[in-house]
N, C-alpha and C positions, 0 to 999 in steps of 0.2 A: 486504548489511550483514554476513554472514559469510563467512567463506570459499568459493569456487564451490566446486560438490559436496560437502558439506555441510547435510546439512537434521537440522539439532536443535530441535525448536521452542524448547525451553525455552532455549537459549543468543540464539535469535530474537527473543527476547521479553528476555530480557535484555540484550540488544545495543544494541533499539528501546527499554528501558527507560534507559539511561545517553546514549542518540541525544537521548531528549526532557526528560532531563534537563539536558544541557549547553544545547538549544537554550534551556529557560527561564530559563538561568545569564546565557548572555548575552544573550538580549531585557534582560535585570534591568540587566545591564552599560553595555551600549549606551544602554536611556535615562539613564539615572544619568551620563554620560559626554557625551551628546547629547542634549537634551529637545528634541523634535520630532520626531526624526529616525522616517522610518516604519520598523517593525521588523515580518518578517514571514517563514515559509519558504516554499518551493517545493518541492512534492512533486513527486515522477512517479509518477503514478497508473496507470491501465489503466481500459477500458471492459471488463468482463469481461460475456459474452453467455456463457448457459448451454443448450449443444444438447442433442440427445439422440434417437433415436429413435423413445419412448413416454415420456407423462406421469411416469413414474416416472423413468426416466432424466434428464429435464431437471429434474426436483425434485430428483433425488439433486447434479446440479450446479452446480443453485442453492446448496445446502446448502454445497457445498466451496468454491464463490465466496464465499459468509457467513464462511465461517469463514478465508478467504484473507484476505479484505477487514480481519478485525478484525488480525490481524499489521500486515497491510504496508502498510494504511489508517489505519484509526480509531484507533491511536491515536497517532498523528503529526497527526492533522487534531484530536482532543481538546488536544492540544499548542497547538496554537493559538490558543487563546479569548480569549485578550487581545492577541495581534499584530493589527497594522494591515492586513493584507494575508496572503493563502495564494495562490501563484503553481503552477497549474497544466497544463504543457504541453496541448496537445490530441494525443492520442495513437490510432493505431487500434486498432477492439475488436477483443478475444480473445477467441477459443470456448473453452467450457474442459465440457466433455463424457468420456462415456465414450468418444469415440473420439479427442477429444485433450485431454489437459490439461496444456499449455500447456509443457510440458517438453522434447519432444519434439521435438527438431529434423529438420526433413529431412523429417515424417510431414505430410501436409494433411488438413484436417478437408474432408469432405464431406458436404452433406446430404442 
């Protein structure tokens, strides 16, 4: 949603804030225009799977999953609450650990 290479969270969040914005512009649009019609988005999500080591390390990437998820998840899925439908690919899960987090191309996570 921002430019590749690029990671501002704050311009991320503001990016996904005028994204969920338009999206409730035109749900509003759409029925007022169409009454029935199903109104609803499609995210692409990730199964994000936190590895690790030792206990600590898979908490520590759990933690960076939570806080991943609330960006580029929840609140595109809070966006939702009155559509008809949330259309979600099925996608493979991603390790996202200290020895990969998910950036990383070319690198294979091992365990």
């Amino acid at each position: 949603m921002i430019p590749p290479g690029v990671s501002d969270l704050g311009r991320a969040r503001s990016v996904g804030e005028n994204f969920v914005a338009g999206h409730r512009a035109a749900v509003d649009a759409i029925r007022s225009a169409a009454s029935g019609v199903p109104v609803g988005l499609t995210l692409s999500m990730q199964e994000w799977t936190p590895v690790g080591d030792t206990a600590e390390d898979v908490a520590a990437a759990q933690d960076k999953i939570d806080r991943s998820r609330a960006v580029m998840d929840d609140m595109f899925l809070q966006a939702t609450g009155s559509d008809d439908f949330i259309g979600v690919p099925d996608l493979l899960p991603r390790p996202m650990g200290q020895r990969w987090d998910g950036r990383r191309r070319g690198r294979r996570w091992s365990a």
